[in-house]
C-alpha positions in Angstrom: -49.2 13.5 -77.6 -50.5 12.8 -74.0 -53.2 14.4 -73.8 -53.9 13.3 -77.8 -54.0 9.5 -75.8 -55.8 10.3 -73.4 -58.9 11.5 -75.8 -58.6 7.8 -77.6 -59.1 6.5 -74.2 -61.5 8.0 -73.0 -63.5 7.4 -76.0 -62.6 3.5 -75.9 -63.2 3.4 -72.0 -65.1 6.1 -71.1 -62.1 6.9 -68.6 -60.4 10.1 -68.7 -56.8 9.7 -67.8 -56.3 13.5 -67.0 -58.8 13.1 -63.8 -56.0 11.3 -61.9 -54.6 14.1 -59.3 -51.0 13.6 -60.4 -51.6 14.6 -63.7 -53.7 17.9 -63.1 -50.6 19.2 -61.3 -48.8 19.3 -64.5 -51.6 21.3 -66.9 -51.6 24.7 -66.6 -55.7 25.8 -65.8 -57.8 26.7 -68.1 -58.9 29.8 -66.1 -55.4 30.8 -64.9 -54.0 33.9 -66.6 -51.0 33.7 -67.9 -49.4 37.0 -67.2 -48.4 38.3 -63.8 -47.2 41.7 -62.8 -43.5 41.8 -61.6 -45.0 43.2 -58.0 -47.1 40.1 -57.7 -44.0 38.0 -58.1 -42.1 39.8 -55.7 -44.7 39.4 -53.3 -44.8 35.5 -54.0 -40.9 35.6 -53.8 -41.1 37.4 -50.5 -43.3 34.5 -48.7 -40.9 31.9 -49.8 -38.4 30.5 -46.6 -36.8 27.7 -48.0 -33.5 29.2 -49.7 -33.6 26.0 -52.1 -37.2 27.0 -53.2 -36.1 30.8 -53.2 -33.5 29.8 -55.8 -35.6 28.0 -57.7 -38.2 30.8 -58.1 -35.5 33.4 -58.5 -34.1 31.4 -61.6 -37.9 31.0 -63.3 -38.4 34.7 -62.4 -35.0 35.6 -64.8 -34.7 33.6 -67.1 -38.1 32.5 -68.3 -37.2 28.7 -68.7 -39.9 25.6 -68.3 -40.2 24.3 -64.7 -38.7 20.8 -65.6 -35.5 22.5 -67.4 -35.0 24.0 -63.9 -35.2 21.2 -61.6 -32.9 19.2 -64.3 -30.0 21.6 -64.3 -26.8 20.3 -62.6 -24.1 21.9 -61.2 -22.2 21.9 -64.3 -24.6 24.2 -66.4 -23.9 27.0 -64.2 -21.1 29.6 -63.7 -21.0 32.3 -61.3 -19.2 35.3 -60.5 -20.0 38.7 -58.4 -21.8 40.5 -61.8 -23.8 37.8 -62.7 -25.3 34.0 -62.9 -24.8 32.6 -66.2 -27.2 29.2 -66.8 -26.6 26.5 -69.4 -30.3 25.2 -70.3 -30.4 22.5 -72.8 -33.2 22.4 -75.5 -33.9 19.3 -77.0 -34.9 19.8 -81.1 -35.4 17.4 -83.9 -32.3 15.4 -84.4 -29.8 18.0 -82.5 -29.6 19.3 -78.8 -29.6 23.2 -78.7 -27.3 25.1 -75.2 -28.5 27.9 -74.9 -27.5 30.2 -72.3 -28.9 32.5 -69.8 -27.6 35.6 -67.7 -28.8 36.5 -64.2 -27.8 39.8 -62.9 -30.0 41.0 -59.7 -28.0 41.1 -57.1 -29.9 39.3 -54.8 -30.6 35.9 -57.3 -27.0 35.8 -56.9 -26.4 36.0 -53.8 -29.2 33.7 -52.5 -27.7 31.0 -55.3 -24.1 31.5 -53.3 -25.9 31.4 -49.6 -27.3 27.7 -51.3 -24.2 26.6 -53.2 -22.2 27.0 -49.7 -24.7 25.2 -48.0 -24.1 22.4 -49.8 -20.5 22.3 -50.2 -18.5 20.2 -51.1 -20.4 19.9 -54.6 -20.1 17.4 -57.2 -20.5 18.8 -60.9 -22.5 16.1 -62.4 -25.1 15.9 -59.6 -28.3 17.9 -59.8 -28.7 21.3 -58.4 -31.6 20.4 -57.0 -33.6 18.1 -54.7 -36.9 19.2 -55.1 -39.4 17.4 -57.0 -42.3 18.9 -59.4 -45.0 18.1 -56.9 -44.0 18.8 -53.7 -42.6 22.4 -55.4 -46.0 22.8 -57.0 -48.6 22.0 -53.9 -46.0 24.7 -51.8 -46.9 27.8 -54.4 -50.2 27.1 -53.3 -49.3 28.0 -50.2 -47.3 30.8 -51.1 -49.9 32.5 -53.1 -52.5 32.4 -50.6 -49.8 34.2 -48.2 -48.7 36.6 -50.4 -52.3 37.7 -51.1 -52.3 37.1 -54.9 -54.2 34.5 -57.1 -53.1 31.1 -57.4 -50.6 31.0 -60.3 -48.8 28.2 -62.2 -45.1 27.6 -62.5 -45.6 28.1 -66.5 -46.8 31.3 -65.8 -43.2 32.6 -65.0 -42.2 32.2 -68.2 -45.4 34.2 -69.6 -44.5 36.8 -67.2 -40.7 37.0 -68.3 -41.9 37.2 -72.0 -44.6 40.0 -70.9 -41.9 42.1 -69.5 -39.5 42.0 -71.9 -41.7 43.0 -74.8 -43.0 45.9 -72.5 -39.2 46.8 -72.2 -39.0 47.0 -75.9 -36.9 43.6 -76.0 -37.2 42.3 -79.7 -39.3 39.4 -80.4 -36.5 37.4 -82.0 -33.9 37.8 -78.6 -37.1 36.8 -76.6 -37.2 33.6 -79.1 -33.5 32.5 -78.2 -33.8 33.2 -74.6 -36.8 31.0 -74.2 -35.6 28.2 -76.6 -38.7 28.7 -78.9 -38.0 27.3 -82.6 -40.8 29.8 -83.9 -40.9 33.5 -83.0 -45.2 32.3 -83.2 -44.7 30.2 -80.6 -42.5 33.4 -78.6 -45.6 35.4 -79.4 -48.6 33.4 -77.7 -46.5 33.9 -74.8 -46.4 37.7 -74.8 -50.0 39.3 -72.9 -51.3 43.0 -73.0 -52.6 44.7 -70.1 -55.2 47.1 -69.6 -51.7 49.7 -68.6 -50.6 49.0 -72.5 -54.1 49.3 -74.3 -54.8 52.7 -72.4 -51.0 53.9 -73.0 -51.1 52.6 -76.6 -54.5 54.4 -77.9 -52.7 58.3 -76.9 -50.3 57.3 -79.2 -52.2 56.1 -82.1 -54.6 59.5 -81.3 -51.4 61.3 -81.6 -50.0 59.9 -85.1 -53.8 60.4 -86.9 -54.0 63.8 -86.1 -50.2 64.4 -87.5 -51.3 62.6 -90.9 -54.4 64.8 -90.9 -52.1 68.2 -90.2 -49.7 66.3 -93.2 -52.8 66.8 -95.5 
């Protein structure tokens, strides 16, 4: 709807809305790709010091959700125990309000989220689990990227990423849909990528079932 404004006005005005420098920071890059290995984001992950940042990047790493859904949660929409972080994400849908929930089970996640959670103890259930803001977390991956050694990414393209794997891993479509909160497995799919790895191990395999259909004749 925004960005459906913003062409009205710029029309009308001649001023394009999107040019202000808070706004870019929210649009994902035409030219950034939306997929990134797992080894890139363990690099990224690695670079990170501030445990409240580390957190934060674990959680977008596992779970796939949007950015905004992370930096929203509160202290309530999470439960914790030695096996695993579960996360409460709300999804907001036509009319209704969907809860859909989210396990976490590498080891360190968890244990990073219990290092943070003691630093901040006493906690109050109803306050946010975070202080960080969109901005200032956005400007840091910049940062982050360039000491890791990888391309710039977007916080959006976690959630590709998490897709990307899961498909790779055989995950079905329709799981993928409920764990990202999608109301269409189409929307699920834009978010899945292949890689040059797939298309080169996926063209053995189509060689493979010809020639059996030819020996079947």
């Amino acid at each position: 709807i925004f960005f459906t404004i913003n062409k009205y006005v710029r029309w009308a005005t001649g001023f394009d809305i999107c040019q202000t420098k808070r706004i870019e920071l929210y649009r994902v890059p035409d030219d950034e790709p939306d997929y990134r290995s797992l080894d890139d984001l363990i690099k990224l992950f690695g670079v990170i010091e501030e445990l409240q940042d580390k957190v934060i990047t674990a959680i977008l790493i596992f779970t796939g959700a949007r950015i905004g859904e992370v930096l929203q949660l509160k202290w309530k929409n999470i439960e914790v125990d030695p096996e695993e972080l579960r996360i409460f994400f709300k999804t907001e849908k036509v009319k209704q309000r969907v809860i859909r929930k989210v396990k976490i089970k590498n080891k360190i996640a968890i244990e990073l989220f219990n290092l943070y959670s003691a630093s901040l103890a006493p906690i109050d259930n109803d306050r946010n689990l975070f202080t960080r803001k969109y901005i200032k977390y956005y400007k840091s991956m910049k940062g982050w990227c360039k000491d890791a050694g990888i391309k710039e990414l977007h916080p959006h393209t976690f959630r590709h990423s998490f897709a990307s794997q899961l498909l790779r891993q055989n995950v079905h479509i329709r799981i993928i849909q409920i764990i990202l909160g999608h109301k269409s497995p189409a929307t699920t799919a834009k978010y899945s990528h292949a890689s040059d790895e797939d298309l080169d191990k996926a063209i053995p395999v189509l060689n493979t079932d010809v020639k059996k259909e030819n020996t079947d004749v």
